[in-house]
PDB file of N, CA, C and O in Angstrom:
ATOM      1  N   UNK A   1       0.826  -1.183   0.000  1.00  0.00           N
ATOM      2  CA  UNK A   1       0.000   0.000   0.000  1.00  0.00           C
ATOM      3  C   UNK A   1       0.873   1.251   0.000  1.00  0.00           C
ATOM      4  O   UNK A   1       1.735   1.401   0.866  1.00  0.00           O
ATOM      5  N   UNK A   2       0.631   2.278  -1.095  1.00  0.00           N
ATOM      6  CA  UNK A   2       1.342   3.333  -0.979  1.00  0.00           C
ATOM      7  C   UNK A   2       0.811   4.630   0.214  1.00  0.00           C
ATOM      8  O   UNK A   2      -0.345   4.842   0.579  1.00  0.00           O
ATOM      9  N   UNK A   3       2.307   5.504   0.722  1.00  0.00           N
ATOM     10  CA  UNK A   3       1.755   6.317   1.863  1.00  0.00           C
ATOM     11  C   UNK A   3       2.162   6.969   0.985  1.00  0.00           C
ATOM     12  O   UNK A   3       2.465   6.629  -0.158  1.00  0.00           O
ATOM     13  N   UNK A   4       2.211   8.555   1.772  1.00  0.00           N
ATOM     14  CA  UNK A   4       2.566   9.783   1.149  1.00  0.00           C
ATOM     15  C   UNK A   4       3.957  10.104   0.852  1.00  0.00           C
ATOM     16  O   UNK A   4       4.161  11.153   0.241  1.00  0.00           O
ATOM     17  N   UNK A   5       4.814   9.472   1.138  1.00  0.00           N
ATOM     18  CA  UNK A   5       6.651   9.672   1.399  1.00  0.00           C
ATOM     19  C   UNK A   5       6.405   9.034  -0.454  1.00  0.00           C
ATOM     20  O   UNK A   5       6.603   9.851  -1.353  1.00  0.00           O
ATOM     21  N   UNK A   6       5.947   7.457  -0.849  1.00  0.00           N
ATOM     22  CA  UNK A   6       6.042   7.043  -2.174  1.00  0.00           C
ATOM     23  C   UNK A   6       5.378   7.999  -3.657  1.00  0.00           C
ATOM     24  O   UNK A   6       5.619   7.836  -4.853  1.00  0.00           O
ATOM     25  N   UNK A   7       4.790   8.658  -3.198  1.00  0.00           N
ATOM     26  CA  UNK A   7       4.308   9.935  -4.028  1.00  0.00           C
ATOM     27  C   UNK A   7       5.331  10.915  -3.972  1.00  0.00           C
ATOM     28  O   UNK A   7       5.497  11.650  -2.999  1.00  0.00           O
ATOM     29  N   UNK A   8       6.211  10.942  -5.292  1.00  0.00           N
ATOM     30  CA  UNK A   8       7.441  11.646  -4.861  1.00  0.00           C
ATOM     31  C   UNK A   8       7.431  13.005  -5.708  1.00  0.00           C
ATOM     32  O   UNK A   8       8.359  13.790  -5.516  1.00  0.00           O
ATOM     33  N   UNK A   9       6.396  13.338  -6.669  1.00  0.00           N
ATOM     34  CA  UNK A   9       6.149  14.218  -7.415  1.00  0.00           C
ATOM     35  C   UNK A   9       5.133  14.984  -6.981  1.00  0.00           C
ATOM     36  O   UNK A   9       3.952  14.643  -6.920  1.00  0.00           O
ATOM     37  N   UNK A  10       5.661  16.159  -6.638  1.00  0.00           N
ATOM     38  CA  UNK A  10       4.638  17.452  -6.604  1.00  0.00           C
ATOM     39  C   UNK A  10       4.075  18.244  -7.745  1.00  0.00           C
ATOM     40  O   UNK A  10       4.917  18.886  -8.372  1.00  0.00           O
ATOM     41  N   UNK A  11       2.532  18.362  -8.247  1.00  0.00           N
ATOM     42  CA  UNK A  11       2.412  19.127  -9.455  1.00  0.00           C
ATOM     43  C   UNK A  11       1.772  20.066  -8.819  1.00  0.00           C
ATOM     44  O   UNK A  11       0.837  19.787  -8.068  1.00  0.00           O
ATOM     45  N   UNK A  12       2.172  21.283  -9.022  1.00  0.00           N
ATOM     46  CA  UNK A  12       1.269  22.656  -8.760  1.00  0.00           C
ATOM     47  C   UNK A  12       0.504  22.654  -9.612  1.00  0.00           C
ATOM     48  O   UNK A  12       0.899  22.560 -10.775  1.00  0.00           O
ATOM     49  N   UNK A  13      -0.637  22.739  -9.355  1.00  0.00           N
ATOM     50  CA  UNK A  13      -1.894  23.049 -10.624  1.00  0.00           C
ATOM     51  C   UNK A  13      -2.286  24.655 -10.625  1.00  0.00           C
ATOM     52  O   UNK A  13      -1.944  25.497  -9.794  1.00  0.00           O
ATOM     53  N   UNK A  14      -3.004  24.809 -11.659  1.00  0.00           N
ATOM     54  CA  UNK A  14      -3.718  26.055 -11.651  1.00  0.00           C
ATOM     55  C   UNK A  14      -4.961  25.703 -11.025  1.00  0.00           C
ATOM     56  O   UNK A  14      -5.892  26.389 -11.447  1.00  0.00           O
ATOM     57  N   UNK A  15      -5.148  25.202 -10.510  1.00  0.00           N
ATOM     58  CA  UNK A  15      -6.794  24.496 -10.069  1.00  0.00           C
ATOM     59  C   UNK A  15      -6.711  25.280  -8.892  1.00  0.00           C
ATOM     60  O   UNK A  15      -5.685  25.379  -8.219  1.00  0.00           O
ATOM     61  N   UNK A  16      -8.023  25.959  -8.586  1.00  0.00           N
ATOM     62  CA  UNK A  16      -8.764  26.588  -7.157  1.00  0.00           C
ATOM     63  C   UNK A  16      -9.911  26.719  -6.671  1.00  0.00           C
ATOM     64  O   UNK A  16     -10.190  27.231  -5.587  1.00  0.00           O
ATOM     65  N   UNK A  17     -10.858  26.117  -7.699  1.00  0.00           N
ATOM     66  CA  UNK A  17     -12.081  25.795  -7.411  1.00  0.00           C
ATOM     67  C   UNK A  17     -12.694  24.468  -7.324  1.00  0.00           C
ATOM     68  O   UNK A  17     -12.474  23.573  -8.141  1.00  0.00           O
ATOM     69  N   UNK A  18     -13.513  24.359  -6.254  1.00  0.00           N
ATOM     70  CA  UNK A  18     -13.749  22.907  -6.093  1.00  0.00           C
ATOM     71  C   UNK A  18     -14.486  22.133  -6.769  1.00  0.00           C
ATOM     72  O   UNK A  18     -14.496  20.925  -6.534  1.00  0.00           O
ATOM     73  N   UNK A  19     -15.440  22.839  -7.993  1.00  0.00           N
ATOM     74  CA  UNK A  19     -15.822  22.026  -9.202  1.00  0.00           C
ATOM     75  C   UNK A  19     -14.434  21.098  -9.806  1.00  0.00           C
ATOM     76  O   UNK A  19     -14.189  19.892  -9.849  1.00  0.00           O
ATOM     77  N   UNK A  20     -13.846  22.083 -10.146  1.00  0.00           N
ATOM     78  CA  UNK A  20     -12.333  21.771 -11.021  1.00  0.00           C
ATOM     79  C   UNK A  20     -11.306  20.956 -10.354  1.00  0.00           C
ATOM     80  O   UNK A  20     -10.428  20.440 -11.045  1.00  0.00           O
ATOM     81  N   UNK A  21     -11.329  20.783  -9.037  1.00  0.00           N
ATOM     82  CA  UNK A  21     -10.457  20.017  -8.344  1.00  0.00           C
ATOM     83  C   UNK A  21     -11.471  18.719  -7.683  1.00  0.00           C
ATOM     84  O   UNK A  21     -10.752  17.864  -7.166  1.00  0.00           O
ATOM     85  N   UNK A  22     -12.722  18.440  -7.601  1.00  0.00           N
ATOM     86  CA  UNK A  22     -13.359  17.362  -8.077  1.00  0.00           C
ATOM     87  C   UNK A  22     -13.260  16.328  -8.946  1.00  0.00           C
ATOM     88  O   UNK A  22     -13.168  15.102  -8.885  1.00  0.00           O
ATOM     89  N   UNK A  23     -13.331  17.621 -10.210  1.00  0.00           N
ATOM     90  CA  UNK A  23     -13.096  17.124 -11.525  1.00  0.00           C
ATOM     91  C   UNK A  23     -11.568  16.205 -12.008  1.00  0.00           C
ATOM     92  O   UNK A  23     -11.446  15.286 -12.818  1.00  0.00           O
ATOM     93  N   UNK A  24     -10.747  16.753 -11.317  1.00  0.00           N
ATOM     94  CA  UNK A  24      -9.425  16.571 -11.350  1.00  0.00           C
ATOM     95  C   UNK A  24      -9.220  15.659 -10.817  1.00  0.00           C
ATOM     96  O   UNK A  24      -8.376  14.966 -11.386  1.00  0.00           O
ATOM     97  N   UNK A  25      -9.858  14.997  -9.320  1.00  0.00           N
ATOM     98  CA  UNK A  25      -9.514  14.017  -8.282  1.00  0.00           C
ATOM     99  C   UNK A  25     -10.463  12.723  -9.103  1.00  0.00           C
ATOM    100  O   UNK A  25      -9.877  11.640  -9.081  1.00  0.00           O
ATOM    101  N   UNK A  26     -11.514  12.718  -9.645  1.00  0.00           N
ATOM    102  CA  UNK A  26     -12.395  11.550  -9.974  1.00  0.00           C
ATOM    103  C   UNK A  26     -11.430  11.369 -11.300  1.00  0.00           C
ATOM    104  O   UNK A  26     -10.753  10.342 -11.326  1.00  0.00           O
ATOM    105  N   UNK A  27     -11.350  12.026 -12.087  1.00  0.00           N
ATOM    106  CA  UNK A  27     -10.023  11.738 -13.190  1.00  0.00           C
ATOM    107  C   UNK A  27      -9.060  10.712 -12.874  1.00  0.00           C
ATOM    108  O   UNK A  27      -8.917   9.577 -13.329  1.00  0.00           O
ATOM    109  N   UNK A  28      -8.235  11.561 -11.722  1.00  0.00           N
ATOM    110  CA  UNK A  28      -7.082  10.924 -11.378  1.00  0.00           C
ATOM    111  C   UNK A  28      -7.488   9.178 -10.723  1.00  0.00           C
ATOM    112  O   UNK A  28      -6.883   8.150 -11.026  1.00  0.00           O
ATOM    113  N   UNK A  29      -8.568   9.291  -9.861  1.00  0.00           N
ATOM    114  CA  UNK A  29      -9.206   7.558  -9.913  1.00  0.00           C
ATOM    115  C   UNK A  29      -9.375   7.313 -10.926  1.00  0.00           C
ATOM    116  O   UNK A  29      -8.322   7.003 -11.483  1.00  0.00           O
ATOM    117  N   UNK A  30     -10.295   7.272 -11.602  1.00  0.00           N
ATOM    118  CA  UNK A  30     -10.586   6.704 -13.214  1.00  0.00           C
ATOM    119  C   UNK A  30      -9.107   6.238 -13.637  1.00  0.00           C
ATOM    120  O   UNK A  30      -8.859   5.067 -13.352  1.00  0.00           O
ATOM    121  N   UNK A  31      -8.463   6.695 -14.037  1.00  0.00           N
ATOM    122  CA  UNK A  31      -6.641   6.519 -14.253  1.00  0.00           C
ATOM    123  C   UNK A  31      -6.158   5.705 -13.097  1.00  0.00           C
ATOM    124  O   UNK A  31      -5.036   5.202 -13.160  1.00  0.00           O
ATOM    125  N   UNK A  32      -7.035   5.509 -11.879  1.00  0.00           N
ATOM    126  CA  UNK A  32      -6.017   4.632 -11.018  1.00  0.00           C
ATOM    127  C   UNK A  32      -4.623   4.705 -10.842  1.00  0.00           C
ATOM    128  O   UNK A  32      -3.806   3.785 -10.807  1.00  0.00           O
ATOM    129  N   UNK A  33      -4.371   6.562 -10.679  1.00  0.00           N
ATOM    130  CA  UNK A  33      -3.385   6.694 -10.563  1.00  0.00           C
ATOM    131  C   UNK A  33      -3.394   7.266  -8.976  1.00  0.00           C
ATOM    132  O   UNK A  33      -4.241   8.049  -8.546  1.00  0.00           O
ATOM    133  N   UNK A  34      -1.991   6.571  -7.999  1.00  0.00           N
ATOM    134  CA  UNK A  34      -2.312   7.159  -6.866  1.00  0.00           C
ATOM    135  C   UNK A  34      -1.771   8.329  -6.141  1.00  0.00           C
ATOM    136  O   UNK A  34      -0.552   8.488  -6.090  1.00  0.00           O
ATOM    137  N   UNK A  35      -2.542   9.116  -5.606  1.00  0.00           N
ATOM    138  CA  UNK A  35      -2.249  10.607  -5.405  1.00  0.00           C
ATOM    139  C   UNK A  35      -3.095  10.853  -4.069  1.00  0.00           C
ATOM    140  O   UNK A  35      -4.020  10.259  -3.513  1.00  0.00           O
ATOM    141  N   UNK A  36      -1.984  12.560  -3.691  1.00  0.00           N
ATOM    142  CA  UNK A  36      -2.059  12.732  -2.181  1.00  0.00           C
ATOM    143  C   UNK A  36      -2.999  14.322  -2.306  1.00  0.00           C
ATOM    144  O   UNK A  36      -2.820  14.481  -3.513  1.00  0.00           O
ATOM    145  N   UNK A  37      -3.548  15.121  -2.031  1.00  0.00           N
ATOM    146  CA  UNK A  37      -3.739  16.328  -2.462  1.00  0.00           C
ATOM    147  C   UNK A  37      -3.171  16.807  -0.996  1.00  0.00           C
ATOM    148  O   UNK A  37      -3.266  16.363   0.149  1.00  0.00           O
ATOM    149  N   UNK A  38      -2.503  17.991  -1.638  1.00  0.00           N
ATOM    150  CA  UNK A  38      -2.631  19.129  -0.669  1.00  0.00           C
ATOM    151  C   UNK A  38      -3.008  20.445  -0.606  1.00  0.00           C
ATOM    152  O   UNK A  38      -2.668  21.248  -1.475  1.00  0.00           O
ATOM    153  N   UNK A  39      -3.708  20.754   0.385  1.00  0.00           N
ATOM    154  CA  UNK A  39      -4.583  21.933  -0.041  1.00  0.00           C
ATOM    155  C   UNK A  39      -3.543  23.229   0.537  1.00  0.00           C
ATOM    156  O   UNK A  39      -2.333  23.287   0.753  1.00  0.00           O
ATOM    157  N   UNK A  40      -4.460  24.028   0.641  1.00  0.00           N
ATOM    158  CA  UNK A  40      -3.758  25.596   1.140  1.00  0.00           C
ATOM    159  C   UNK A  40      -2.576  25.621   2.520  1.00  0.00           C
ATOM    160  O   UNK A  40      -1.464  26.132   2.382  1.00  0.00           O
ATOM    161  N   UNK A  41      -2.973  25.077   3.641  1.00  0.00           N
ATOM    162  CA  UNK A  41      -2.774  24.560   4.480  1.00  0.00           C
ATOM    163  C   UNK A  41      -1.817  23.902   4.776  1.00  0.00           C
ATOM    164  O   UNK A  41      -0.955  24.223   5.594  1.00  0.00           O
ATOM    165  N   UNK A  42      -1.873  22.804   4.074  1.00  0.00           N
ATOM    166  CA  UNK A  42      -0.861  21.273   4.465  1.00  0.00           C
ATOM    167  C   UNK A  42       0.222  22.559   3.363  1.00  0.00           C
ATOM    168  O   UNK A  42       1.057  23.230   3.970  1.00  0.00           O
ATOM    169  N   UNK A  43       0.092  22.722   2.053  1.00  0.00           N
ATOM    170  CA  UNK A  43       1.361  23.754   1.287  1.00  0.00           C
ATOM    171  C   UNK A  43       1.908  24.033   2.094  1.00  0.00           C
ATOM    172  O   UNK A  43       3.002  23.593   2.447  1.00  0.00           O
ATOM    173  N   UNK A  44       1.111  25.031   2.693  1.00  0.00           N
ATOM    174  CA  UNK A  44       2.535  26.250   3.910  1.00  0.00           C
ATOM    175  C   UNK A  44       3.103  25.814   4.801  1.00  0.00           C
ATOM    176  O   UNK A  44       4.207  26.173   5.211  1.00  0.00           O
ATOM    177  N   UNK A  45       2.093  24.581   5.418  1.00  0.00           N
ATOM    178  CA  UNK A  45       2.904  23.824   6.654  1.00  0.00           C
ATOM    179  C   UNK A  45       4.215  23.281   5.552  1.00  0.00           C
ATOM    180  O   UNK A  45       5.305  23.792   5.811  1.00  0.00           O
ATOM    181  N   UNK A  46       4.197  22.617   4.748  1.00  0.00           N
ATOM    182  CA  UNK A  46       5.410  21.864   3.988  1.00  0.00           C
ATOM    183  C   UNK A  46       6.214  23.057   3.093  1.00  0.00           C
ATOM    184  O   UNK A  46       6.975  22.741   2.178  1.00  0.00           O
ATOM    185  N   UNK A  47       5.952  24.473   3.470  1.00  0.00           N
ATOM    186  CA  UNK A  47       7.057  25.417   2.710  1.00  0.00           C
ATOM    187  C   UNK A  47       6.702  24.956   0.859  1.00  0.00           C
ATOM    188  O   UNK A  47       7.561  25.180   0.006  1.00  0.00           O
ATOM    189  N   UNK A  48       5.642  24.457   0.578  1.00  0.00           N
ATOM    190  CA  UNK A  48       5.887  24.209  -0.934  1.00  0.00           C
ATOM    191  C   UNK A  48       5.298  25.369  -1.884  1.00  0.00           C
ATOM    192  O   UNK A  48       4.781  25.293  -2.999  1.00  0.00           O
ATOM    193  N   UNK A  49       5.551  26.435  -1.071  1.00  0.00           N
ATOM    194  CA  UNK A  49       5.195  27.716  -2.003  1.00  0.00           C
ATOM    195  C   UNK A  49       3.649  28.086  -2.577  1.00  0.00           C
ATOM    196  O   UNK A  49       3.265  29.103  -3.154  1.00  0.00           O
ATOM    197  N   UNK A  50       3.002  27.011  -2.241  1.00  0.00           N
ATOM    198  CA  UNK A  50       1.180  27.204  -2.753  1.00  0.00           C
ATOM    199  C   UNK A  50       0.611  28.139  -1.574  1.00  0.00           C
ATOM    200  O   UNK A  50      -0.116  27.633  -0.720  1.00  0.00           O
ATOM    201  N   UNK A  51       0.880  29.247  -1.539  1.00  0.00           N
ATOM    202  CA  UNK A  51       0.011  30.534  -0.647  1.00  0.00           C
ATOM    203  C   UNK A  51      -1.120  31.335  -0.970  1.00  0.00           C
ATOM    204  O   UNK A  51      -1.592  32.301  -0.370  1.00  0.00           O
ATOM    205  N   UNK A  52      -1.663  30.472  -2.580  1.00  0.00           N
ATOM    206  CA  UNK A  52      -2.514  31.291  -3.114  1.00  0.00           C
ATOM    207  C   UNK A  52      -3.970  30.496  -3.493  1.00  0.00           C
ATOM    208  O   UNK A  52      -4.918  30.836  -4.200  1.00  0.00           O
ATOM    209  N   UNK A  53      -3.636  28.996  -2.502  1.00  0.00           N
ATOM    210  CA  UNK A  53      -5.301  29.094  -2.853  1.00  0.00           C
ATOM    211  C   UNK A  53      -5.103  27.703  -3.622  1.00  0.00           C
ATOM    212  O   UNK A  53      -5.742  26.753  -3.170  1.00  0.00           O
ATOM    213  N   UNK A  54      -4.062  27.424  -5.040  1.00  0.00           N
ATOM    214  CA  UNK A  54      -4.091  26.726  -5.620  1.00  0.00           C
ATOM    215  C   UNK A  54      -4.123  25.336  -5.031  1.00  0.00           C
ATOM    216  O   UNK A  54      -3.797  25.021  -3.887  1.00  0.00           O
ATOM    217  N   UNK A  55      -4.527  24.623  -5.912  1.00  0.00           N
ATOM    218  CA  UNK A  55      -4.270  22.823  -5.330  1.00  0.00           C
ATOM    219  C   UNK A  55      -3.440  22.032  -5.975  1.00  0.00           C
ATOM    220  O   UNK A  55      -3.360  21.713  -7.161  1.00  0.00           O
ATOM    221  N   UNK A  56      -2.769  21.729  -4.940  1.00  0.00           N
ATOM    222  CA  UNK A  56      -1.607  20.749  -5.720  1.00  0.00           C
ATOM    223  C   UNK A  56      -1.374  19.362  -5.058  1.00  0.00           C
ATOM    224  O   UNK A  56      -1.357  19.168  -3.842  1.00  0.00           O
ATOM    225  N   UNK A  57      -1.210  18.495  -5.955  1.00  0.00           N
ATOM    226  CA  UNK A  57      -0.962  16.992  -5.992  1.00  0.00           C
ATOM    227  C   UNK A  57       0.398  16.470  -6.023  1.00  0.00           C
ATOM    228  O   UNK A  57       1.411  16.978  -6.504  1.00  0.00           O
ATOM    229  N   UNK A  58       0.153  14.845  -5.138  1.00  0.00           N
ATOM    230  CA  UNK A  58       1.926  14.471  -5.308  1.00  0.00           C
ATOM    231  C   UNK A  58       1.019  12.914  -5.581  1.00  0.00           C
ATOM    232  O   UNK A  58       0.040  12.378  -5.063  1.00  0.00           O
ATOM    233  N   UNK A  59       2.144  12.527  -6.888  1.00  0.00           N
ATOM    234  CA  UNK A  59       1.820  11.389  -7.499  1.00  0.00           C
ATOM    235  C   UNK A  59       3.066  10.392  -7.878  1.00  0.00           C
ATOM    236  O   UNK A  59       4.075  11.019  -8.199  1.00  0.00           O
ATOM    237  N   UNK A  60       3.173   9.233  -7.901  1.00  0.00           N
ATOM    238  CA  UNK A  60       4.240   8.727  -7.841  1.00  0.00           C
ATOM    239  C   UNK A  60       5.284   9.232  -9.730  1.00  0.00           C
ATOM    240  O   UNK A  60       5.056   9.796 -10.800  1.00  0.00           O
ATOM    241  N   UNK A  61       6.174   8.664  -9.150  1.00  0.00           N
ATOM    242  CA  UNK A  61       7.511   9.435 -10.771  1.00  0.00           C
ATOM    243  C   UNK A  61       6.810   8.560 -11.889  1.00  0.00           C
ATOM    244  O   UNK A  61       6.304   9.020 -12.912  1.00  0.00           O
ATOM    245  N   UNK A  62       6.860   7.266 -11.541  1.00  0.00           N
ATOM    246  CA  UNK A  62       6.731   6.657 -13.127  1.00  0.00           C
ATOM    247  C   UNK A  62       4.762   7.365 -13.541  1.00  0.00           C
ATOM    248  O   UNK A  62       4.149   6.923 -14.512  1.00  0.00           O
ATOM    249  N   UNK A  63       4.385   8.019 -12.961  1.00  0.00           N
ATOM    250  CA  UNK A  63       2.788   8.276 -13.255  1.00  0.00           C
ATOM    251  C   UNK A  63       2.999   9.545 -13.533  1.00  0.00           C
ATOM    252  O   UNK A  63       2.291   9.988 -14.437  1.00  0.00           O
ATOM    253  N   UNK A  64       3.877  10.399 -12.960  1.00  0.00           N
ATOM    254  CA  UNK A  64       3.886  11.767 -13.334  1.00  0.00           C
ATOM    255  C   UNK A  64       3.193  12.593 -14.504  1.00  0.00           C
ATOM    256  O   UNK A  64       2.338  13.479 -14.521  1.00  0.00           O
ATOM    257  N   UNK A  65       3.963  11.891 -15.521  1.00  0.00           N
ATOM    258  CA  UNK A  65       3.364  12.448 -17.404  1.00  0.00           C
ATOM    259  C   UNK A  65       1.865  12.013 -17.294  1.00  0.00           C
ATOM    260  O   UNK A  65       1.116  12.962 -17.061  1.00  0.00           O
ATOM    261  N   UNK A  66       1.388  11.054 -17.385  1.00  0.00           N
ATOM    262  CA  UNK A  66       0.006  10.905 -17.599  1.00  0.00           C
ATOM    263  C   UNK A  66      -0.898  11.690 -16.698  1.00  0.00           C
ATOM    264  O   UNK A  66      -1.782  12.272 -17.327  1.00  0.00           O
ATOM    265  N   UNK A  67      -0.932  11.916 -15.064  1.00  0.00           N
ATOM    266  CA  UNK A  67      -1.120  12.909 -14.156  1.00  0.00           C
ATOM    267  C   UNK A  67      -1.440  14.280 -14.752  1.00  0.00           C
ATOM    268  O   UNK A  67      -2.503  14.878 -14.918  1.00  0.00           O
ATOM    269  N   UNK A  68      -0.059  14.604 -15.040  1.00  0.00           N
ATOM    270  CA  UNK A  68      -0.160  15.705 -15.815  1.00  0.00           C
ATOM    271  C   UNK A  68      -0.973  15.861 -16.727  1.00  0.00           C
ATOM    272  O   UNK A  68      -1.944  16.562 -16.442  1.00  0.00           O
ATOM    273  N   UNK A  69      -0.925  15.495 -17.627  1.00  0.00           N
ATOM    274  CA  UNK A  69      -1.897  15.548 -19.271  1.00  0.00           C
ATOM    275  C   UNK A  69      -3.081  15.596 -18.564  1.00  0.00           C
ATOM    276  O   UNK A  69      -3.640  16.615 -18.969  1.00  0.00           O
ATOM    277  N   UNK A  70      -4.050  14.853 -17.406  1.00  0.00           N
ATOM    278  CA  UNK A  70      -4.944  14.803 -16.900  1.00  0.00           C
ATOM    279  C   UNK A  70      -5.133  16.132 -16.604  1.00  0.00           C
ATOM    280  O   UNK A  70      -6.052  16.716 -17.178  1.00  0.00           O
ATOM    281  N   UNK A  71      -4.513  16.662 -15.900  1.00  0.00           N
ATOM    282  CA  UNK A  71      -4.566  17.770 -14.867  1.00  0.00           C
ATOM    283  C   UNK A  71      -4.553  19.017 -16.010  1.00  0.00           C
ATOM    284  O   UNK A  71      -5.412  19.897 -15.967  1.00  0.00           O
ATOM    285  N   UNK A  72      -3.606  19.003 -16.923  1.00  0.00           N
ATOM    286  CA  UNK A  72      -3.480  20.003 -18.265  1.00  0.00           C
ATOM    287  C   UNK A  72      -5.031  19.986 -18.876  1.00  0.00           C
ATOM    288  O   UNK A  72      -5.418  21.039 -19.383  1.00  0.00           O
ATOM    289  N   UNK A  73      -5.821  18.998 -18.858  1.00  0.00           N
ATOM    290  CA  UNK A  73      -6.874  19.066 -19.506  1.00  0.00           C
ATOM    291  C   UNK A  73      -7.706  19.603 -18.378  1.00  0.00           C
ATOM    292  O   UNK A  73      -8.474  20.501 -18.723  1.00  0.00           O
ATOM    293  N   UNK A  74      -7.726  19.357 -17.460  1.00  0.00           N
ATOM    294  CA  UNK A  74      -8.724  20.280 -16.415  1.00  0.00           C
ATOM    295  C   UNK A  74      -8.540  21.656 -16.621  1.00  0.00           C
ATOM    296  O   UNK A  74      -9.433  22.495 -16.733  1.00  0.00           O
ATOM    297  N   UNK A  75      -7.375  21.831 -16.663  1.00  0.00           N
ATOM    298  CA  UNK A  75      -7.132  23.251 -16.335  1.00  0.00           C
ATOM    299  C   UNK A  75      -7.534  23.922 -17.629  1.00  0.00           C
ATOM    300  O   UNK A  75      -7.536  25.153 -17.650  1.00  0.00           O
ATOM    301  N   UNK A  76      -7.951  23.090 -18.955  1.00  0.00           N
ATOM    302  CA  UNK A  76      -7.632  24.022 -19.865  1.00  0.00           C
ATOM    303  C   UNK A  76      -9.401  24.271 -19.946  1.00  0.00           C
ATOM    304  O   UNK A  76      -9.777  25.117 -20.756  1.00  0.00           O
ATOM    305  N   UNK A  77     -10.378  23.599 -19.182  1.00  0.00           N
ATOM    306  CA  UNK A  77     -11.816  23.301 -19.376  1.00  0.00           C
ATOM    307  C   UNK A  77     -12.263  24.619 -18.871  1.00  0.00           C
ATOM    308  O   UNK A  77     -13.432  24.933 -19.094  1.00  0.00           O
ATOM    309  N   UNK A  78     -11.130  25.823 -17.911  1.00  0.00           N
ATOM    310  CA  UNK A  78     -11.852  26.999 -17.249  1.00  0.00           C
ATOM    311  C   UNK A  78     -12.808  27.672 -18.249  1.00  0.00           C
ATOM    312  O   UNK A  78     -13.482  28.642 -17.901  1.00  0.00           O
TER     313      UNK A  78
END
């Protein structure tokens, strides 16, 4: 079973609304790809620079590219 330490890729998204980061999380199941979100919060506690709201994901390396393309298509649906 993967924890959060095996998710070794952080993607900053443009995502900040919770339609769009819904949208983004049922995706990322569908793909059965596994991922951690962190919201506003958990960011600043971990120094990862997200102070603005955005949502960002950590997904394992070999899943990274496909993640992405997922997440590129959310973002481009604003």
């Amino acid at each position: 079973m993967l924890n959060e330490d095996d998710l070794d890729v952080l993607i900053q998204t443009g995502l900040s609304n919770p339609v769009g980061i819904g949208l983004a999380k049922n995706l990322l199941e569908e793909a059965q790809i596994p991922f951690f979100t962190m919201d506003q919060n958990l960011a600043a506690r971990q120094e990862s620079g997200n102070l603005i709201g955005w949502w960002s994901v950590r997904v394992p390396r070999d899943r990274e590219f496909e993640a992405r393309e997922i997440l590129l298509n959310v973002e481009a649906m604003k």
